[in-house]
C-alpha positions in Angstrom: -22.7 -3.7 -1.6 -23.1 -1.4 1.2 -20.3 -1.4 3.8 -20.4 0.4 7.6 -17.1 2.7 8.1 -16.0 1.8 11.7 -14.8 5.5 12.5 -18.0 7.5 11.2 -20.8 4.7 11.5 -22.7 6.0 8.3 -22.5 3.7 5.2 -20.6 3.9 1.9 -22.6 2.5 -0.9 -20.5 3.6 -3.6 -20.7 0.2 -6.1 -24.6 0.4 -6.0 -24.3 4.4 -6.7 -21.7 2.8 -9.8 -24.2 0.1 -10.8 -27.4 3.1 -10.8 -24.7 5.8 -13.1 -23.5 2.4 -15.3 -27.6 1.9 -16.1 -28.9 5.2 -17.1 -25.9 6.3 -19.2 -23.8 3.3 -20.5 -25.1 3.3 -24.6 -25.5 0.0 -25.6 -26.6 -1.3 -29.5 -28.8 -4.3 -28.9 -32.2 -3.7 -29.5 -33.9 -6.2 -27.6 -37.1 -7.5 -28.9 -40.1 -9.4 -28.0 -40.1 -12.6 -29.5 -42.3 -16.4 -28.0 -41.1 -20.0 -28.4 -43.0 -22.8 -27.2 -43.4 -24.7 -23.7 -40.7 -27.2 -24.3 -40.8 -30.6 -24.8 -40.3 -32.9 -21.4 -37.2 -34.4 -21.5 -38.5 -37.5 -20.9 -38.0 -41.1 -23.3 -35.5 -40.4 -26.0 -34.7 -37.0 -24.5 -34.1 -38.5 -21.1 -30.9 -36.8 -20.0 -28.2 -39.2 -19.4 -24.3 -39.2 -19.4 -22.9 -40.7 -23.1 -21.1 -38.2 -24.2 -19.1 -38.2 -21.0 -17.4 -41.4 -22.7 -16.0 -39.3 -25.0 -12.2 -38.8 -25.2 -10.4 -35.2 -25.3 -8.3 -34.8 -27.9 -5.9 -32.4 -28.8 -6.4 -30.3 -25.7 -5.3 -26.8 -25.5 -4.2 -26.8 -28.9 -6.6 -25.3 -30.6 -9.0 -22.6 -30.6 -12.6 -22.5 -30.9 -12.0 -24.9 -32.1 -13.9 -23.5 -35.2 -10.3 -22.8 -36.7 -9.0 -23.3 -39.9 -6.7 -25.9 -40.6 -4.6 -25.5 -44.4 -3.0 -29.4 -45.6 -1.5 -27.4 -48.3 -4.4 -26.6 -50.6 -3.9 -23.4 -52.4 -6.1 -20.8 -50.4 -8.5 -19.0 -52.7 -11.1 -15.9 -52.2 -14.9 -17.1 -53.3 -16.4 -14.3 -52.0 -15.5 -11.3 -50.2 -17.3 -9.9 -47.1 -17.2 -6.8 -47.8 -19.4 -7.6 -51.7 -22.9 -6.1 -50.7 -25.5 -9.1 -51.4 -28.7 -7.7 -52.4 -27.5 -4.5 -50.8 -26.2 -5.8 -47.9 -22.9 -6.9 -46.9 -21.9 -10.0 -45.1 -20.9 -9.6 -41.4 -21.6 -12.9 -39.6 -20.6 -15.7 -42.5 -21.0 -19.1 -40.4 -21.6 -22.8 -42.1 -21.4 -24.4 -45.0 -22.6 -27.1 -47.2 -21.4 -28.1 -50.8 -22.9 -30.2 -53.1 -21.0 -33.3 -54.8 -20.0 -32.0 -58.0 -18.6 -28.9 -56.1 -20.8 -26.4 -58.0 -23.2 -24.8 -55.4 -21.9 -23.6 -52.0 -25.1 -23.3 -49.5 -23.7 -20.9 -46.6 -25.3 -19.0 -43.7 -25.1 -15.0 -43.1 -26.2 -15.2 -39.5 -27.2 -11.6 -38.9 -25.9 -8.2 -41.0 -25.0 -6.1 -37.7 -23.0 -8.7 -35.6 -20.2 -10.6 -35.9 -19.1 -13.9 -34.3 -17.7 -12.6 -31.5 -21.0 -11.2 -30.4 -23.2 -14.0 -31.0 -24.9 -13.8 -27.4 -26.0 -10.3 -28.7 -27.5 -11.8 -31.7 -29.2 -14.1 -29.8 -30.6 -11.9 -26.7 -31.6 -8.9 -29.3 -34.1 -11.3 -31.3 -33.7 -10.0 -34.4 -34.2 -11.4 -37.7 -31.9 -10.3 -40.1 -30.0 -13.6 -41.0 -29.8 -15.4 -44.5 -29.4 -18.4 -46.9 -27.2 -17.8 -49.4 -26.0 -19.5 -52.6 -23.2 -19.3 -54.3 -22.3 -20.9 -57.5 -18.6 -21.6 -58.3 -18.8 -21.8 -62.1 -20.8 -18.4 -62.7 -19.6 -16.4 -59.7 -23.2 -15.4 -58.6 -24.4 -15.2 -55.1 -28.1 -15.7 -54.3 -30.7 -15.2 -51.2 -32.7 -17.9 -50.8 -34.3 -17.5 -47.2 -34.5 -14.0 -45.6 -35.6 -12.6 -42.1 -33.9 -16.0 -40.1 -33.2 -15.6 -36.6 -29.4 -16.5 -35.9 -29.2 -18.9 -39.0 -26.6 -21.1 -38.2 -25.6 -25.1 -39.4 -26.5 -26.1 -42.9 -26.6 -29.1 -44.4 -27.7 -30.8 -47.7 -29.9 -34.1 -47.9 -28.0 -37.2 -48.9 -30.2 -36.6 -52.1 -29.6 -32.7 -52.7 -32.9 -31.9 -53.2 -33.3 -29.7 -50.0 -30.6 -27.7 -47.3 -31.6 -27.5 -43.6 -30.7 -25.0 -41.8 -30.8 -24.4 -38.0 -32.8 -21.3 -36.8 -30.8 -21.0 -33.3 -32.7 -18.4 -31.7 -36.3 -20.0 -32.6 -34.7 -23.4 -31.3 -36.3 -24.8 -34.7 -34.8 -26.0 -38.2 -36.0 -24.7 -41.4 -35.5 -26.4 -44.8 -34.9 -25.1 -48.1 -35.7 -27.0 -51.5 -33.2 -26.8 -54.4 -34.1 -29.2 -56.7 -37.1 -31.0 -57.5 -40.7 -30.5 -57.8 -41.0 -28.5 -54.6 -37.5 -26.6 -55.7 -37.5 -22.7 -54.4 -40.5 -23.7 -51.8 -39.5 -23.7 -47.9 -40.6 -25.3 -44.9 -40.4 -26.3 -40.8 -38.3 -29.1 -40.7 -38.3 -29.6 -37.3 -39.4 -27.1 -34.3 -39.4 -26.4 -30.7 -36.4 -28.5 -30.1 -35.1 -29.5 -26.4 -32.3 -27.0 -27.3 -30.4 -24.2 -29.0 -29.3 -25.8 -32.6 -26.1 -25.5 -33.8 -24.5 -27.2 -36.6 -25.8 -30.5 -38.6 -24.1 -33.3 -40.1 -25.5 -36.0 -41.5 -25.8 -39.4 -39.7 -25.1 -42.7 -41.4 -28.8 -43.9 -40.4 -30.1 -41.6 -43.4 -30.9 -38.8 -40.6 -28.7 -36.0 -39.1 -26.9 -35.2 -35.9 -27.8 -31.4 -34.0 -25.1 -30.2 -31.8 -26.5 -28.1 -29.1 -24.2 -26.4 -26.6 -27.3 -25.8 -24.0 -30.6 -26.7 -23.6 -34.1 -25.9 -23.2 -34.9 -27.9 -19.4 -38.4 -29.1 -19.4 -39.1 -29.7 -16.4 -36.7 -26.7 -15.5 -35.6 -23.2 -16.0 -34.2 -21.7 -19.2 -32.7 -18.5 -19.3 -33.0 -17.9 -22.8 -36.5 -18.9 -23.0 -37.6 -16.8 -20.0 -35.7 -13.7 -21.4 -37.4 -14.1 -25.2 -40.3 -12.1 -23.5 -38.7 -9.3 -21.7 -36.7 -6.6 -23.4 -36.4 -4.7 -20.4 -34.7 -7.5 -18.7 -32.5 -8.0 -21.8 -31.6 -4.2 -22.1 -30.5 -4.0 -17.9 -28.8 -7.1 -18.4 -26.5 -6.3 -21.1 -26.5 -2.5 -19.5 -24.4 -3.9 -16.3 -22.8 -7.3 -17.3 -20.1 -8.1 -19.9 -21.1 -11.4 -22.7 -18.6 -13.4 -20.8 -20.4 -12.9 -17.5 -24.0 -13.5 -19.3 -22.7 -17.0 -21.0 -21.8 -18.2 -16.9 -25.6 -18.2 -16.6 -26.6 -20.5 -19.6 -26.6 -23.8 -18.7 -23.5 -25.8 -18.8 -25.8 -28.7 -20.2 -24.3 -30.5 -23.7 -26.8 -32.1 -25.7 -26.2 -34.1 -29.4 -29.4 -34.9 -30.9 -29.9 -38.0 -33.9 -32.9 -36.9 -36.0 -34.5 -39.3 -38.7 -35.2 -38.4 -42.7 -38.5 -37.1 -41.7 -37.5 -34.8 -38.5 -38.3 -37.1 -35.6 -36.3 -37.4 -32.7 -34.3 -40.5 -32.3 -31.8 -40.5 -29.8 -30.0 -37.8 -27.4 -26.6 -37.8 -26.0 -25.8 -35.8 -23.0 -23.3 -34.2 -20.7 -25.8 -32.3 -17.9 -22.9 -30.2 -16.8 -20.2 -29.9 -19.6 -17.7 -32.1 -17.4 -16.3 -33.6 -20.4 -17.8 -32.5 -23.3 -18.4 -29.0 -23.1 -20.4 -26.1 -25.6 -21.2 -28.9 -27.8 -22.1 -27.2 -31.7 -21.1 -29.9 -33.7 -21.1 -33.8 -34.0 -19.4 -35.0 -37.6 -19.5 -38.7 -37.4 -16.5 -40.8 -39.1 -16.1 -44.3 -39.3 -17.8 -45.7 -36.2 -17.2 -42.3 -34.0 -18.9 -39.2 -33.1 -16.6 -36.0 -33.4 -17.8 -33.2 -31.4 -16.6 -29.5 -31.8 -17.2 -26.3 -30.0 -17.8 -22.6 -30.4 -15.7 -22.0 -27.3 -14.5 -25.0 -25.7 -10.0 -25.6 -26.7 -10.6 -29.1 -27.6 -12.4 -31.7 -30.0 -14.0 -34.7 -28.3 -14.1 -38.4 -30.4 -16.8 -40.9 -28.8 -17.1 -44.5 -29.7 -21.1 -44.7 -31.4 -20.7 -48.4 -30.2 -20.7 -46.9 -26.3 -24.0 -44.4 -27.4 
């Protein structure tokens, strides 16, 4: 901003000069990239925004963090597998979710990207790149193995009520991939679901037969989406990050919570909404427990429980 002395009457412009010297020397290491998702889908019938989840109840507020956090009921705490073991020659930086099946043998995990971490997951998702993985890790034989490669921001995993296949959500591509593991079909891989009316986080299975998708913002059809409209423009993506912090980029996402019930076969079945994050903010997981909806979130210092009986 520009601002008149009084005793001179010439201008000082000095935070625009700042703003011109921060752009053409601040080094930055995202390398944005070009990358397309579809038009999508109007948010109209079961996508209909509406306000369930602001039935939901706060609970434990301001007492956690994340609240992706760790809580230890006095199991003994053992290292699996360490992050700094390369894995097909390279190492794990971004571990996220898990899945394990019933007998406790295989562990089916996410690497979301090899050069960010957590704390940098806007990066990850502005730059576009596709350097996230499946991995599997078996408990009995100690071995680790790749099973999908070149994901974009691999995220939530979760194993079918049969464990025959592992979904996993593809955040940046707003899309979910599955994996089989068993069967005839066992090492093959496929869409599960795509273009989704949002970014997917986690996914839990739902006691329909189908799974819930936490999504912490989403793709506004009729509407503007941020994400979307950057996914085409490095340039913007480069100046952006050039002049403004993570924590002032995330205040221009959409405050817009959003649960999603898919069926056994990837259809849409229900959605459950909070258009402005009033009560159940950054949304990136719903674990549902006798009769109730649990939601987490990636940055929000509080769980939220809602009633299904009031979805």
């Amino acid at each position: 901003m520009c601002q008149l002395n009084q005793r001179t009457g010439s201008y000082s412009c000095r935070s625009l000069v700042n703003a011109f010297v921060l752009y053409f020397y601040r080094q930055i290491p995202v390398i944005a990239l070009f990358y397309s998702l579809k038009e999508p889908p109007l948010l109209l019938g079961v996508l209909q925004p509406n306000t369930k989840l602001r039935e939901a109840e706060r609970l434990f507020e301001n007492q956690l963090i994340g609240p992706e956090s760790i809580a230890n009921i006095g199991g003994e705490v053992k290292l699996l597998l360490s992050s700094e073991t390369p894995i097909e020659g390279r190492k794990l930086s971004f571990v996220n979710d898990l899945t394990v099946t019933r007998d406790g043998r295989k562990i089916y995990f996410t690497d979301s990207s090899s050069k960010w971490q957590r704390r940098d997951y806007l990066l990850l998702v502005m730059e576009g790149t596709d350097d996230g993985r499946l991995l599997e890790y078996d408990t009995e034989t100690k071995e680790v193995k790749v099973l999908l490669d070149h994901l974009q921001f691999p995220n939530g995993v979760q194993l079918s009520p049969a464990e025959d296949f592992v979904l996993v959500a593809e955040t940046t591509m707003a899309r979910i991939r599955r994996f089989y593991v068993s069967g005839l079909m066992k090492g093959g891989a496929d869409l599960f679901v795509e273009n989704l009316p949002g970014f997917p986080d986690n996914i839990r299975a739902s006691s329909s037969g189908g799974y819930w998708v936490g999504m912490s913002t989403i793709r506004p059809n009729p509407g503007f989406s941020m994400l979307d409209f950057l996914s085409q423009r490095p340039y913007l993506k480069r100046m952006i990050f050039k002049l403004l912090s993570q924590e002032t980029v995330v205040k221009f996402v959409r405050r817009h919570s959003l649960v999603l019930e898919l069926s056994d076969s990837g259809a849409f079945r229900r959605s459950l909404h909070d258009p402005d994050g009033q009560v159940a903010a950054y949304v990136s997981e719903a674990h549902e427990h006798d009769g109730h909806l649990y939601l987490g979130s990636f940055r929000a210092p509080f769980l939220c429980r809602l009633r299904l009986q009031d979805a």
